[in-house]
C-alpha positions as CSV (number, residue, x, y, z in Angstrom):
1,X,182.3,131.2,32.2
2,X,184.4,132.4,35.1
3,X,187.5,131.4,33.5
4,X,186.4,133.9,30.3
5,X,185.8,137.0,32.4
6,X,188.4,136.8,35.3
7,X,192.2,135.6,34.9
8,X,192.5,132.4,37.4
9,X,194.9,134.2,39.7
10,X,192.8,137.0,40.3
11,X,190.0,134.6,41.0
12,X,192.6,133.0,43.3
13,X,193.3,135.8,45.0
14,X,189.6,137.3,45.1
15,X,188.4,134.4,46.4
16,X,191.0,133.9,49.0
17,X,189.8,137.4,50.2
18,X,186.1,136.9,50.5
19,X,186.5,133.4,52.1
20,X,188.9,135.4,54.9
21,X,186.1,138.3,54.9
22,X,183.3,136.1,55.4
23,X,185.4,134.6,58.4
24,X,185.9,137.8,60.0
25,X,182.2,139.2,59.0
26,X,181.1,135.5,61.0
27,X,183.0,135.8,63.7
28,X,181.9,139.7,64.7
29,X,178.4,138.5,63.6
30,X,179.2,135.5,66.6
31,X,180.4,138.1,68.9
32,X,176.9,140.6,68.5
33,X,174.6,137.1,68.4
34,X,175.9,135.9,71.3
35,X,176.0,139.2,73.5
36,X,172.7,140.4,71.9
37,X,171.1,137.6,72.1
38,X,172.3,134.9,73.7
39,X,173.3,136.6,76.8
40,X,169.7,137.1,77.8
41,X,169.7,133.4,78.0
42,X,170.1,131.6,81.6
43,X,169.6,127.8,82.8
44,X,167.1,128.0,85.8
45,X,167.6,123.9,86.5
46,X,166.1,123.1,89.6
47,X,164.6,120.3,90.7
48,X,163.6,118.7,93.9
49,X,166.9,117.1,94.1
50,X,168.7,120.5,93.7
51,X,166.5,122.4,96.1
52,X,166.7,119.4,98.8
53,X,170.4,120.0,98.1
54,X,170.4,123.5,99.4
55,X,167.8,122.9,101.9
56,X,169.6,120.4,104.1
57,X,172.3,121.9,104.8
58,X,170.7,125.5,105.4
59,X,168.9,123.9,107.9
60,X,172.1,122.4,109.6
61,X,173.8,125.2,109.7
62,X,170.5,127.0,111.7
63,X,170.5,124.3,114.2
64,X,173.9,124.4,114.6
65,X,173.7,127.9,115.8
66,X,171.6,127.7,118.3
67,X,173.8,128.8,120.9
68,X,174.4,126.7,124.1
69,X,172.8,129.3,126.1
70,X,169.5,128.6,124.3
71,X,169.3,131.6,121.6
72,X,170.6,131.8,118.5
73,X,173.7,133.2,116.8
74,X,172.3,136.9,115.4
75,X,175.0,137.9,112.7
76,X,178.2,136.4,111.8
77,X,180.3,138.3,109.8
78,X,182.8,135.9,107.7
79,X,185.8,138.5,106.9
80,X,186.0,139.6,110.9
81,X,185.4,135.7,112.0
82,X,183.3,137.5,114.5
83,X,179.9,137.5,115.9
84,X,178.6,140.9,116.7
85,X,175.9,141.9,119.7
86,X,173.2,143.1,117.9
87,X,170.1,141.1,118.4
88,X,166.7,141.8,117.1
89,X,163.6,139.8,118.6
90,X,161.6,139.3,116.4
91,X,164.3,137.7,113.4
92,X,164.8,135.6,116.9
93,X,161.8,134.5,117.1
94,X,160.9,134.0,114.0
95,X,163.7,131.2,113.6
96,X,162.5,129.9,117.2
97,X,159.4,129.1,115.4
98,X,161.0,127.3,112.6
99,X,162.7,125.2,114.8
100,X,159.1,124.3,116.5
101,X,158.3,123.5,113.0
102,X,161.2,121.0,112.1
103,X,160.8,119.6,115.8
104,X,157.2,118.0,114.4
105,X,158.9,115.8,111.7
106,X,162.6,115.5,113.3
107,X,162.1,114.5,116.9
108,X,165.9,114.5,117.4
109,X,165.3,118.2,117.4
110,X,163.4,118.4,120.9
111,X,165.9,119.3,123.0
112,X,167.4,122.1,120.9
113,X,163.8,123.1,120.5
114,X,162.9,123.4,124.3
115,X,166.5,124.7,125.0
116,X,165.6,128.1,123.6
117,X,162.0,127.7,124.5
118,X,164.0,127.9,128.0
119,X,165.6,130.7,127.3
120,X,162.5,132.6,125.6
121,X,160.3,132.3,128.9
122,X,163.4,132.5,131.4
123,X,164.6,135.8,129.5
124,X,162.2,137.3,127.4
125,X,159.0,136.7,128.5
126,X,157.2,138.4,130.6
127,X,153.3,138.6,132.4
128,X,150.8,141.1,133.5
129,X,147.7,139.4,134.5
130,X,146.2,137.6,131.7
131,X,148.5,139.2,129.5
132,X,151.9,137.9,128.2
133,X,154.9,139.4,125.8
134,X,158.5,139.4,125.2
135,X,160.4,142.3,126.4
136,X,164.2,143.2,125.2
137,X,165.4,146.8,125.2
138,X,162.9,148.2,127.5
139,X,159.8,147.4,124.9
140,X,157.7,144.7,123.6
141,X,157.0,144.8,119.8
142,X,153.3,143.6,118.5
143,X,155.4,141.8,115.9
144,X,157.7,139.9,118.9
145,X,154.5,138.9,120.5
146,X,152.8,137.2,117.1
147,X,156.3,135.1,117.0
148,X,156.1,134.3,120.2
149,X,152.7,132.8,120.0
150,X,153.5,131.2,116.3
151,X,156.6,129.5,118.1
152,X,154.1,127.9,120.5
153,X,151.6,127.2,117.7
154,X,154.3,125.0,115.8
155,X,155.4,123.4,119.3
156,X,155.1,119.2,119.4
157,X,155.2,121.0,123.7
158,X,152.0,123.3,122.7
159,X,150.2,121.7,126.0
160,X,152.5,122.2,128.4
161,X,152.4,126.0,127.0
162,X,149.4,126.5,126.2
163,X,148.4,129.3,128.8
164,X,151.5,130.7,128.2
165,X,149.8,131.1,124.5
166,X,146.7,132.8,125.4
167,X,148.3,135.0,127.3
168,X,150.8,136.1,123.9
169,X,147.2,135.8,122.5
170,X,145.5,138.6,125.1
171,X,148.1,141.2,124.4
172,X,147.8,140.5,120.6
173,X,143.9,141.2,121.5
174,X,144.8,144.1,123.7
175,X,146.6,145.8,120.9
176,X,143.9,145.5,118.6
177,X,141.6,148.8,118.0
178,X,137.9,148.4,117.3
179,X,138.3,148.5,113.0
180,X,140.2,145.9,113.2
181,X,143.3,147.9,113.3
182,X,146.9,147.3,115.1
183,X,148.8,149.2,117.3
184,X,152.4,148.2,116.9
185,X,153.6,148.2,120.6
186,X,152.6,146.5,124.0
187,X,155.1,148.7,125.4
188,X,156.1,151.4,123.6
189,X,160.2,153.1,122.8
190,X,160.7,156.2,124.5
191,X,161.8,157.5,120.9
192,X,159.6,158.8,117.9
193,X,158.7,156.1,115.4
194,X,157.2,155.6,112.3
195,X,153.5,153.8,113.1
196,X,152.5,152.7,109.7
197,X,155.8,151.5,108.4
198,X,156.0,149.2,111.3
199,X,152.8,148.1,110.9
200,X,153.3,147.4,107.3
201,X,155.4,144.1,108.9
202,X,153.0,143.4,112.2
203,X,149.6,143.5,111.5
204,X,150.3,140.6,108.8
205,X,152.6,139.0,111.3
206,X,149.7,139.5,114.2
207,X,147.3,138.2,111.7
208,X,149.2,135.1,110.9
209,X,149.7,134.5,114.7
210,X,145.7,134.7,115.4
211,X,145.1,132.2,113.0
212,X,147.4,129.8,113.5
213,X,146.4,129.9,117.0
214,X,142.6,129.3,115.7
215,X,143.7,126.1,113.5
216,X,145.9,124.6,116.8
217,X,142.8,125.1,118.8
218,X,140.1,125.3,117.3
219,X,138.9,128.4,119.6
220,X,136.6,130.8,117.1
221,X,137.7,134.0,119.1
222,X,141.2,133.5,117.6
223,X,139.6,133.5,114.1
224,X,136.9,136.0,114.6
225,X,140.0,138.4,115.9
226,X,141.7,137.9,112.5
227,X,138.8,138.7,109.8
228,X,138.2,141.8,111.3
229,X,142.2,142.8,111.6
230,X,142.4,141.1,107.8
231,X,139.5,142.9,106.2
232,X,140.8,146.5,108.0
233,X,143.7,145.8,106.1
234,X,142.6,144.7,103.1
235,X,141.2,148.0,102.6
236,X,144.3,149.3,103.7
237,X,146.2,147.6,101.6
238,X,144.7,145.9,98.9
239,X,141.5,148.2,98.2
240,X,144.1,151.4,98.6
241,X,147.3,149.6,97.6
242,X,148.7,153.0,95.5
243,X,148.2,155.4,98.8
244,X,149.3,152.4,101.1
245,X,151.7,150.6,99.3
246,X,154.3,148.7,100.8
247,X,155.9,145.3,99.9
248,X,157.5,144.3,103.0
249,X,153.5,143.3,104.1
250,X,152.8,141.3,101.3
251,X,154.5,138.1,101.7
252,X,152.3,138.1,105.7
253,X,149.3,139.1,104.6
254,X,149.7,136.8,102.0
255,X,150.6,133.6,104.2
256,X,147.2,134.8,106.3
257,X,144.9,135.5,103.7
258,X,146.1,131.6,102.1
259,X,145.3,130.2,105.7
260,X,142.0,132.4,106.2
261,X,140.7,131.3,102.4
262,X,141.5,127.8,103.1
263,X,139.5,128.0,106.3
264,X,136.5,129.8,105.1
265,X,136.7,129.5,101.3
266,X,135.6,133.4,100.7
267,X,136.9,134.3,97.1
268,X,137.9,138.1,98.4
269,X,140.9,136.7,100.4
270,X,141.8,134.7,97.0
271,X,141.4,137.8,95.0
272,X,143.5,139.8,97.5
273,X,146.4,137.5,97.6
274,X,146.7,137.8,93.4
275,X,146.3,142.0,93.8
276,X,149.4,141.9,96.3
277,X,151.6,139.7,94.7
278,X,150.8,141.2,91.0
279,X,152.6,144.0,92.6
280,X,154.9,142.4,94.2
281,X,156.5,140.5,90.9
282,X,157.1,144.3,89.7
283,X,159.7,144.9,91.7
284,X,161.8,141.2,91.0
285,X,164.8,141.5,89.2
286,X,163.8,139.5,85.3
287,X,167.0,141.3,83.2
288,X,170.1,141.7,84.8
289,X,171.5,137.0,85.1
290,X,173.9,138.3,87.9
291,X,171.7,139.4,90.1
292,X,168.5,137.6,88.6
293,X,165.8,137.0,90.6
294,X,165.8,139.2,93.2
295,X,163.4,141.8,94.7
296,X,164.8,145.1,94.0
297,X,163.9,147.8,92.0
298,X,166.8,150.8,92.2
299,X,164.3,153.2,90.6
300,X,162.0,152.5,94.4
301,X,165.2,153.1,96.7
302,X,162.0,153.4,99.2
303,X,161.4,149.8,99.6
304,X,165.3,149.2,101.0
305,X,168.5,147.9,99.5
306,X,168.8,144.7,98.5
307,X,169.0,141.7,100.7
308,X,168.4,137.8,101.1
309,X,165.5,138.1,103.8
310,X,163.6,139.9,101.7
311,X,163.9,137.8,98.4
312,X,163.4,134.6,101.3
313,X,160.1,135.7,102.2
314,X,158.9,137.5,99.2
315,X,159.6,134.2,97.5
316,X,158.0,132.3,100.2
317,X,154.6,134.6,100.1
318,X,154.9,133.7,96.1
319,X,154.9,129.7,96.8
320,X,151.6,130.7,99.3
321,X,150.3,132.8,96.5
322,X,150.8,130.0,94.0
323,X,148.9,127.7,96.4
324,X,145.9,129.7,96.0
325,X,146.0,130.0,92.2
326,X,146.3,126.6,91.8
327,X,143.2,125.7,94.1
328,X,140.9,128.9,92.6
329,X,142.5,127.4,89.2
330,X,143.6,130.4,88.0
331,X,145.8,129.4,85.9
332,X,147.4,132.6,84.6
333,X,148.5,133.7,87.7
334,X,150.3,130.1,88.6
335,X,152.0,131.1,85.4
336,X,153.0,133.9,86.5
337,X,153.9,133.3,90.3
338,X,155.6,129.9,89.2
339,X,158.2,132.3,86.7
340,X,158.5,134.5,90.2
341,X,159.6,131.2,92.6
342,X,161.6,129.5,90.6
343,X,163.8,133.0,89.8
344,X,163.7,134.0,93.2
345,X,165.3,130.2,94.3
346,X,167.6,130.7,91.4
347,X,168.7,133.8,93.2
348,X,168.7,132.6,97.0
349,X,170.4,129.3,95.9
350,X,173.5,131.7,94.6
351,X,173.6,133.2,97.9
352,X,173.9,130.4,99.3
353,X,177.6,129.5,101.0
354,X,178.6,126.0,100.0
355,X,182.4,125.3,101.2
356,X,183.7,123.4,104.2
357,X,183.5,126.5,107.0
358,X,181.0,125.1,109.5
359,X,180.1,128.6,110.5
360,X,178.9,129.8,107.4
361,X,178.7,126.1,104.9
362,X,174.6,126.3,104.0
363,X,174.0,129.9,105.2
364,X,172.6,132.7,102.8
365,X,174.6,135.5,102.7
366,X,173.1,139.1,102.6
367,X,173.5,140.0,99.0
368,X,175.5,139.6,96.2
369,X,178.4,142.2,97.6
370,X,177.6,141.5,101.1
371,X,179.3,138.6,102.8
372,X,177.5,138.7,106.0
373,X,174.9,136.3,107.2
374,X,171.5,136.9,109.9
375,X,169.9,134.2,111.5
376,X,166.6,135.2,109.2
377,X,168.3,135.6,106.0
378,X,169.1,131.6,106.2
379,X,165.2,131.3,108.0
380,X,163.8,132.7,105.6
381,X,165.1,130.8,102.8
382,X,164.4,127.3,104.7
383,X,160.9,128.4,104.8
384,X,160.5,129.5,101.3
385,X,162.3,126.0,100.0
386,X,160.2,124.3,102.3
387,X,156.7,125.6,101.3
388,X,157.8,125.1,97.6
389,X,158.3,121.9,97.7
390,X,155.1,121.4,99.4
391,X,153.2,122.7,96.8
392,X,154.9,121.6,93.7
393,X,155.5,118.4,92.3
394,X,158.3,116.9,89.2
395,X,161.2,118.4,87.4
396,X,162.0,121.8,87.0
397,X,164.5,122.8,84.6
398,X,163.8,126.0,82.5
399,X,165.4,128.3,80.2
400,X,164.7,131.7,81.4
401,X,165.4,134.6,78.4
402,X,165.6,137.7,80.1
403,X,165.0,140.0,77.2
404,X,161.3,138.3,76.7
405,X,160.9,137.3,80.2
406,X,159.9,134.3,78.8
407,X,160.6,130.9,81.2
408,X,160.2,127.9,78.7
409,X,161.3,123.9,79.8
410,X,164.7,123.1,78.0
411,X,166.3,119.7,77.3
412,X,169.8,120.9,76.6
413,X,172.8,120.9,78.2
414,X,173.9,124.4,79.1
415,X,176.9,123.9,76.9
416,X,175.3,123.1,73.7
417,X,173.4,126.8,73.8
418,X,176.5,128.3,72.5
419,X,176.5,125.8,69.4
420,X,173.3,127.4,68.0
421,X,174.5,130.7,68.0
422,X,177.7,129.3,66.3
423,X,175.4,127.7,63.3
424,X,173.1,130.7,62.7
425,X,176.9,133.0,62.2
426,X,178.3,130.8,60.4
427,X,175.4,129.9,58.2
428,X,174.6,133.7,57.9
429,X,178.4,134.3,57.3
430,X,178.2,131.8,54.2
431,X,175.7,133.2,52.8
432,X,176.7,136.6,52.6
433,X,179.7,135.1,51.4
434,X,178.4,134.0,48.5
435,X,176.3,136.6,48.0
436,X,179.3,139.1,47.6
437,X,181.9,136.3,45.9
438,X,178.6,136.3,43.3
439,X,179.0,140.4,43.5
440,X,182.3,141.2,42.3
441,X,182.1,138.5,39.5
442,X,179.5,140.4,38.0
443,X,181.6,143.8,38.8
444,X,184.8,141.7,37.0
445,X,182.3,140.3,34.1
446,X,181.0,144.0,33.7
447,X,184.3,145.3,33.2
448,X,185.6,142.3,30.9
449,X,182.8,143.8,28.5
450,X,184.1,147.0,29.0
C-alpha cells in the first residue's frame, strides 16, 4: 500500500529523515529526563563499614592533636599551613570530654587523656570555697563549667577527681535561679552581651552536665537540679518554641531530655524531644546534592552561616532523637529522623579530608567553600558517628530523590541509574517516531488522492 501512494525514494528519503528526527527529538528528550529528573536523584550508601571508615581516622587525627603541652590544637588553617591563637574553652573542653570518653574503651588513650586533664586543672581551673570553674580571658562561662564537669563524668580517673567535680557542680548550682533558670556566667565579661542567645547553648549544656553527674553517682541532688532547669526550659523552649526559638539548643536539650526520659520514663521529655527536632529538620538542606544534608536555611540568615559543627551536633541530637522514637515506638518520627541522620552523615562524610596530610587526613573541614578545620568541627562529627552507630543496626544504602524528599533502599549500582533514563528517551523517542513516520504517510496518501 505504501509503494501505491509514495514513490520509494521519497519514502527513502522521508524515512531517513524521521529516523534522524527521532534521534535528535531522543536525545534532547535524554538531556530534559536526565536534568529534570534524574538529577534529583543521589546514592546515600552508608553502611557501618563506610561510617567506621570515616570514624577512625577522625578520631586519629583528634588525638593526634593534642598538643604536647596538654591542650589541643584550636584551628588549623590548610592554605597558610598555620595554626592560629584563637582558643575558645568551651570547643576545648568539649573535645577534652571526648577524649575521657574514648579513654573508657581504648586504655592506650590514658596518658593523652590525663595529659590535658593536667593542663585543665594546672591552667584553667580554678577554686573559691566549695566552688570550682575554668577561667580564660578574665571570665568563666556556665557553658565552660558544664564541660568541665562532663570531662570528669566520662573520666575512667573520675575518683581521683571527684571533688574536683562537685565543686564544677556547686558553681553550676550557684548559677542556677529559683525557676529553674540559668545565668550564663560564673564570672561575668566586662563587655555587653547577649543573655538569651548564650543561654540558648548553656542551659542545655548545664543540663546535660547535671545529669550525667547524677547517672556517675547516683547523688539525687544532681538530678533534682536538672528537672527543674529542664522543665523551665521546656516552657521556654518547647511550650513557646515560636517566641523562643533557637536551633543551636536543640541538639543539648535534646541529649538531656533522652538521658532524663530514660531515667524517669515521663512521656513530656519524649514528647519534647520530637517538638524540637520537628523543627529542627526544617531547616536541613533536602534539594540542593552539593550541599545535601546540611543545616542551613539562607532564607533564616539568623541562625548563622553554614558550618560543620553545627551539622555534627545537629545530626548527633537527631541520632538521640531517633533513640527515643524508637523506644516510645513512634514510628513516624524514626522515619523521619532516620531520613535527617543519614543526610546529615552524607553531608559531614563529604567534609571530611581524606588524603595523606597528617595535619588535616580525617578532619572535617568548615564548609563546603571553607578549607579550615576546629578542634569541634571534627568532635562533633566523632560524636554524631559514634552515637549512630550505637543506635542503629544493618545496611544502609538509600536512594535519596530530592524533588520528593523521598529516601527509598536501592540495589543498584550508581552507574546503572543513567541507563533507565536512557530506555524511557529512547522508548519514548520510538514511539513518537512512528507516530509521525505514520503522519506524513497519511499526508502523502491524502495528496496521492488528490
Amino acid at each position: 500500500m505504501l509503494k501505491k501512494f509514495c514513490p520509494i525514494h521519497i519514502c527513502r528519503k522521508l524515512t531517513i529523515l524521521v529516523v534522524i528526527g527521532s534521534l535528535i527529538f531522543s536525545s534532547v528528550f535524554l538531556t530534559g529526563c536526565i536534568e529534570e529528573d534524574y538529577s534529583s536523584i543521589e546514592i546515600v550508601d552508608l553502611s557501618y563499614e563506610k561510617i567506621n571508615n570515616s570514624l577512625n581516622p577522625a578520631e586519629k587525627w583528634l588525638t593526634s592533636n593534642l598538643k604536647e603541652k596538654g591542650c589541643f590544637n584550636y584551628i588549623y588553617d590548610p592554605s597558610t599551613e598555620e595554626y592560629p591563637t584563637k582558643n575558645n574553652m568551651i570547643r576545648q573542653l568539649m573535645a577534652s570530654r571526648l577524649l575521657a570518653e574514648m579513654t573508657q574503651t581504648n586504655s592506650s588513650l590514658e596518658t593523652l587523656h590525663q595529659k590535658n586533664l593536667d593542663f585543665i586543672f594546672e591552667y584553667w581551673y580554678k577554686e573559691n570555697n566549695d566552688t570550682g570553674y575554668i577561667f580564660y580571658d578574665n571570665k568563666s562561662k556556665l557553658g565552660a563549667n558544664a564541660m568541665a564537669l562532663r570531662t570528669l563524668a566520662y573520666s575512667p580517673f573520675f575518683d581521683d577527681y571527684q571533688e574536683n567535680a562537685k565543686k564544677l557542680a556547686n558553681s553550676i548550682f550557684s548559677l542556677q535561679n529559683t525557676n529553674g533558670s540559668f545565668e550564663p556566667w560564673y564570672i561575668a565579661p566586662d563587655y555587653e552581651y547577649d543573655k538569651d542567645y548564650l543561654l540558648t547553648f548553656y542551659s542545655g549544656e548545664a543540663i546535660l552536665s547535671l545529669v550525667e553527674m547524677y547517672i556517675k553517682t547516683n547523688d539525687s541532688v544532681y538530678l533534682d537540679a536538672a528537672v527543674k532547669s529542664q522543665d523551665f526550659y521546656i516552657d521556654r523552649y518547647v511550650v513557646n518554641l515560636e517566641d523562643n526559638y533557637y536551633p543551636a539548643y536543640v541538639p543539648w536539650h535534646t541529649q538531656s531530655l533522652n538521658k532524663l526520659y530514660k531515667i524517669t520514663g515521663e512521656q513530656k521529655y519524649a514528647d519534647a524531644i520530637m517538638v524540637l527536632n520537628d523543627k529542627l529538620l526544617e531547616i536541613q538542606d533536602t534539594s540542593n546534592n552539593s550541599t545535601l544534608g546540611r543545616f542551613y536555611d539562607p532564607s533564616h540568615p539568623e541562625y548563622g552561616t553554614p558550618h560543620s559543627s553545627s551539622d555534627g551536633v545537629y545530626t548527633e541530637g537527631l541520632a538521640y532523637a531517633y533513640e527515643i522514637a524508637s523506644l516510645t515506638n513512634d514510628a513516624k518520627h524514626q522515619g523521619k529522623y532516620k531520613t535527617g541522620i543519614i543526610l546529615g552523615v552524607h553531608n559531614l562524610i563529604n567534609l571530611q579530608y581524606n588524603n595523606s596530610d597528617k595535619k588535616t587526613n580525617g578532619a572535617i573541614r568548615y564548609s563546603n567553600d571553607d578549607y579550615r578545620l576546629r578542634i569541634d568541627t571534627t568532635q562533633h562529627a566523632i560524636d554524631a558517628f559514634g552515637k549512630i552507630l550505637d543506635v542503629f543496626d544493618g545496611e544502609w544504602r538509600y536512594v535519596y530523590d530530592s524533588k520528593s524528599g523521598i529516601l527509598a533502599e536501592h540495589g543498584l549500582n550508581e552507574e546503572e541509574l543513567p541507563n533507565d533514563s536512557v530506555w524511557y528517551a529512547l522508548g519514548i523517542g520510538t514511539i513518537l517516531s512512528i507516530v509521525l513516520l505514520f503522519t506524513i504517510y497519511l499526508i502523502i496518501r491524502k495528496k496521492e488522492h488528490n
